[in-house]
C-alpha positions in Angstrom: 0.0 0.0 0.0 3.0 2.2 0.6 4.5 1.6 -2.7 1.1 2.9 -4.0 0.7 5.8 -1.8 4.1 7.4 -2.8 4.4 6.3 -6.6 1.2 7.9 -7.5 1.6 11.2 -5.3 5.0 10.9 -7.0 3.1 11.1 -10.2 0.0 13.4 -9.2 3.2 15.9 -8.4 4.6 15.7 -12.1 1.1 15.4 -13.5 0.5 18.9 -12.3 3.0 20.3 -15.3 1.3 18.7 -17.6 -2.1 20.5 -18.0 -2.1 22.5 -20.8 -4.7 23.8 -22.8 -3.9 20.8 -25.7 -3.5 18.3 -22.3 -6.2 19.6 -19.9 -5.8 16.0 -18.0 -2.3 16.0 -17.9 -1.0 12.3 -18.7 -4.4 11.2 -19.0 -4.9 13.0 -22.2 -1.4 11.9 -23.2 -2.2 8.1 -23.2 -6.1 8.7 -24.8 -4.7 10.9 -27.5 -5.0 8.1 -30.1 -3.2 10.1 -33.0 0.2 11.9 -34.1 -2.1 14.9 -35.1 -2.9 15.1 -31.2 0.2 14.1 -29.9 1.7 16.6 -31.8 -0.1 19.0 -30.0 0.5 17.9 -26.7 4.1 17.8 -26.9 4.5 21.4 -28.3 2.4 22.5 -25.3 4.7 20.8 -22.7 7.8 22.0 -24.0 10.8 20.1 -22.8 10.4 20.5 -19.1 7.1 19.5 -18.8 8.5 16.7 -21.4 10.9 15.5 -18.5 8.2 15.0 -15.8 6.0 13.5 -18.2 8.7 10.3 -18.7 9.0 10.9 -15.0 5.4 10.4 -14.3 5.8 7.3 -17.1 8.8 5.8 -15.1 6.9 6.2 -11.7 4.1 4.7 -13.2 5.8 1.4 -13.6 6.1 0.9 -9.5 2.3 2.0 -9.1 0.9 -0.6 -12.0 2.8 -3.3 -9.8 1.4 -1.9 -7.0 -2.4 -1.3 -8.1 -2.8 -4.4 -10.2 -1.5 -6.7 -6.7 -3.8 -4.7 -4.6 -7.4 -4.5 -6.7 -6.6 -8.0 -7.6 -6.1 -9.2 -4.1 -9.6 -6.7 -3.1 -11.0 -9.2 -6.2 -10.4 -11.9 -4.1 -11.3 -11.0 -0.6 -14.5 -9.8 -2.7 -15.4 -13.1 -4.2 -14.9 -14.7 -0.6 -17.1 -12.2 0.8 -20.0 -12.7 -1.6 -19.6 -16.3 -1.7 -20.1 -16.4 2.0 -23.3 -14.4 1.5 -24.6 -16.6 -1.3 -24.7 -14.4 -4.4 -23.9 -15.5 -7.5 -21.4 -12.5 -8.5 -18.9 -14.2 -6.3 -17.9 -16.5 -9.6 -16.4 -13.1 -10.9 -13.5 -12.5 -8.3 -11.0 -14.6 -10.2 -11.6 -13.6 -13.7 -11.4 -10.0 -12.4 -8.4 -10.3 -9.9 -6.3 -11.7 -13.1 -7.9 -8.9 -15.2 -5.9 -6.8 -13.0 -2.4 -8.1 -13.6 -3.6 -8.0 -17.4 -4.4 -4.5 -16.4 -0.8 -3.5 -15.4 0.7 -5.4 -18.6 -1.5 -3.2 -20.7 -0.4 -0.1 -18.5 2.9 -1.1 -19.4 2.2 -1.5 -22.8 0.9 1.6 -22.9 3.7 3.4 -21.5 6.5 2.0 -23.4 4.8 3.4 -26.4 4.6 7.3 -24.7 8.2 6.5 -24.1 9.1 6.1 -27.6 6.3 9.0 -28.6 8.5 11.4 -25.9 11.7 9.7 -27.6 10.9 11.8 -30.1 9.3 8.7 -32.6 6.8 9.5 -35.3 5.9 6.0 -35.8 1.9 6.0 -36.5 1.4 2.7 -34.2 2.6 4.4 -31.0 -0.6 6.5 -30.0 -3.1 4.2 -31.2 -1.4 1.7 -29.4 -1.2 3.4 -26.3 -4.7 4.7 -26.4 -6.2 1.2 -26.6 -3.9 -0.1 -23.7 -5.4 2.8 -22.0 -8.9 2.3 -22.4 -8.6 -1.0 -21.9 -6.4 -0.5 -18.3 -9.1 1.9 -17.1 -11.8 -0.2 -17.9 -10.2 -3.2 -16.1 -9.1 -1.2 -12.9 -12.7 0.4 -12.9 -14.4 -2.7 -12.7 -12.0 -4.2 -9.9 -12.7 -1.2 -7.7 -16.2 -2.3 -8.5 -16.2 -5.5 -7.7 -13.8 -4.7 -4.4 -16.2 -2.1 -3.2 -19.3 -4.8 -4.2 -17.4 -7.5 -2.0 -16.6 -4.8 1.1 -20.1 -4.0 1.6 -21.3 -7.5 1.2 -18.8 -8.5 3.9 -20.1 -5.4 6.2 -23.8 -6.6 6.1 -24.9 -8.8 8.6 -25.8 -12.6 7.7 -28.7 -13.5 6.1 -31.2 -15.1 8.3 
């Protein structure tokens, strides 16, 4: 949880560079860009300090994606024990979802090798496609683990059925 804590307030603190008119989320808006047009864009608005905390938010990154994907997919777990000791049938889903979360931080890296290359100063058309679909698919994954972990944490606050 540590590792967590400080690699993404680590990040938030770069991230704060980064909003720009063209990047009004920061990194976020990096990784959905989706196109060179776009990136294009970006980059001119960051100049090359905000350019240096951007690979540092991407480096940083790769201790929080070890760090979030262990920790939603072990709240997947202790969610599906929850709601199978309650009975409901969404308990089937904690496994799936807690390895969707490792998937989830191969995507993230994924994703991030390719804004590597991008910052690298590569025009290469795959990159930001490539990065935004790791993206969506990342967020979508971690969104539905926080999900399901909140889902099992109030099933294992309620009281037994009677």
């Amino acid at each position: 949880m540590g590792l967590a804590v400080a690699s993404g307030a680590a990040a938030l603190s770069a991230d704060k560079r980064l909003r720009t008119e063209a990047a009004p989320c920061g990194i976020i808006s990096f990784e959905l860009a989706g196109t060179r047009a776009r990136v294009r864009r970006i980059l001119e608005s960051w100049g090359d300090d905000a350019r240096l905390s951007a690979a540092f938010s991407l480096g940083v990154d790769y201790l929080f994606m070890a760090a979030y994907a262990n920790g939603l997919a072990l709240a997947c777990v202790m969610g599906a024990d929850a709601l199978r000791t309650r009975g409901l049938p969404a308990a089937g889903l904690g496994a799936p979802l807690a390895w969707g979360q490792w998937l989830a931080g191969l995507l993230d890296a994924t994703e991030n090798a390719a804004l590597l290359r991008i910052l690298r100063g590569s025009d290469e058309p795959l990159w930001p496609p490539l990065a935004r679909r790791c993206a969506q698919a990342k967020f979508f994954l971690v969104g539905a683990g926080i999900a399901y972990g909140l889902l099992g944490y109030h099933a294992r606050r309620r009281q037994a059925p009677t």
